[in-house]
N, C-alpha and C positions, 0 to 999 in steps of 0.2 A: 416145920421142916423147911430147911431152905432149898430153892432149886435153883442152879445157874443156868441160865434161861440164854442160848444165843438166838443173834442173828435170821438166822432158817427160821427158825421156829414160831418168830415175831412176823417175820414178813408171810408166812404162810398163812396164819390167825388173822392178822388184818388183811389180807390177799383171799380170804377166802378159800385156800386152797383146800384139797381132798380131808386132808390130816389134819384142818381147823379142830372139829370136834374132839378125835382121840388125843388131841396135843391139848383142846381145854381140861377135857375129862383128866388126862394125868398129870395134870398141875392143881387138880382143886384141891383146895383147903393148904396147898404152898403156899410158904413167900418165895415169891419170884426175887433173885438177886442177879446183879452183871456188875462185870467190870465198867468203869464209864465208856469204855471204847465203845461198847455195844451202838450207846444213846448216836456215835457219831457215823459207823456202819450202818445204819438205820437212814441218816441221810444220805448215805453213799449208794444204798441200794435202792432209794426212789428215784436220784439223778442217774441213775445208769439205767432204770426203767424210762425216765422220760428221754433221754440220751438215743435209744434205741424206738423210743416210737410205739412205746407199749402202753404209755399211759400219759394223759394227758395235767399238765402243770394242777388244773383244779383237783383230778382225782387225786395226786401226789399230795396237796395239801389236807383232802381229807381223810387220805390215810394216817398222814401227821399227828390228826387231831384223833385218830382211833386209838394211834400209837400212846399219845397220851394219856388215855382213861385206862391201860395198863400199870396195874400198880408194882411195877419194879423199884426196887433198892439198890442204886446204883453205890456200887464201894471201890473203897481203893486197892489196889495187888500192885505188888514193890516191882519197880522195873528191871533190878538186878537177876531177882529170880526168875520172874517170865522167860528173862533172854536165856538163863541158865536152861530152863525149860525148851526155847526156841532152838537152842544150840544142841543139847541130848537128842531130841527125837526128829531132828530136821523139817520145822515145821517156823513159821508165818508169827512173829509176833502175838494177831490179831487172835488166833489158835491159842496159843500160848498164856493169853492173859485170862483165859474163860478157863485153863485147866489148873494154871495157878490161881483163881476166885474160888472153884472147887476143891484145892488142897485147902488153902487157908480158911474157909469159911467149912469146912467139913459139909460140904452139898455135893448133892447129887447134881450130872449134867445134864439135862436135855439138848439136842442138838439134832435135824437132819440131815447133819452134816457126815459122813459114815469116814472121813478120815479123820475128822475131830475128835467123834467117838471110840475110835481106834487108840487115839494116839492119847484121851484121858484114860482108857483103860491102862495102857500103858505103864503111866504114874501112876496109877492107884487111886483114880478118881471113881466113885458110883457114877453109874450112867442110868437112867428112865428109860428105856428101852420101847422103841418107837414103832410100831407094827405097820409097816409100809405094802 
């Protein structure tokens, strides 16, 4: 079964945060899939950590290297539709290309992002339902 795995989700598993566990436990035995944005939001949310003084350049790199031993399947989603997507439900591209990954690839979303997961319900994406 495929899961479209964003952002949040990634960063809280390497970050060690509260939901590490119940966010591994509900992806076992998934393939984990993203949009490639995902790979470059990934660097964007460790320079806005080091940016802000919360983490220092070495930790940044060794989160990198966690980030790596994550076996994701990074795919393509057509940029026509994303935006058609972006334009319906008034929402961010970067939103837009993880609920188009989830239409096209027929996956469920993971996300603790609670206006992401709003707005793939929306379209008709399944959502992993994240107990916070």
């Amino acid at each position: 079964m495929d899961v479209v795995v964003d952002t949040s989700v990634i960063v809280a598993v390497i970050a060690n945060e509260p939901e590490k566990g119940n966010l591994i436990e509900l992806t076992r035995g998934a393939d984990l899939i993203a949009p490639h944005s995902v790979h470059w939001e990934i660097g964007n949310a460790f320079s806005t950590m080091l940016k802000r003084g919360r983490i220092q350049v070495e930790q940044a790199l060794e989160a990198i290297e966690v980030y790596r031993q994550i076996p994701i399947r990074f795919v393509d989603v057509e940029l026509d539709q994303t935006l058609e997507i972006a334009g319906e439900l008034g929402i961010y591209a970067y939103d837009a290309y993880l609920i188009r990954c989830g239409l096209k690839y027929t996956a469920s979303l993971i996300s603790l992002d609670q206006g992401l997961v709003e707005a793939a319900k929306q379209m008709g994406v399944n959502v992993v339902e994240v107990e916070r």
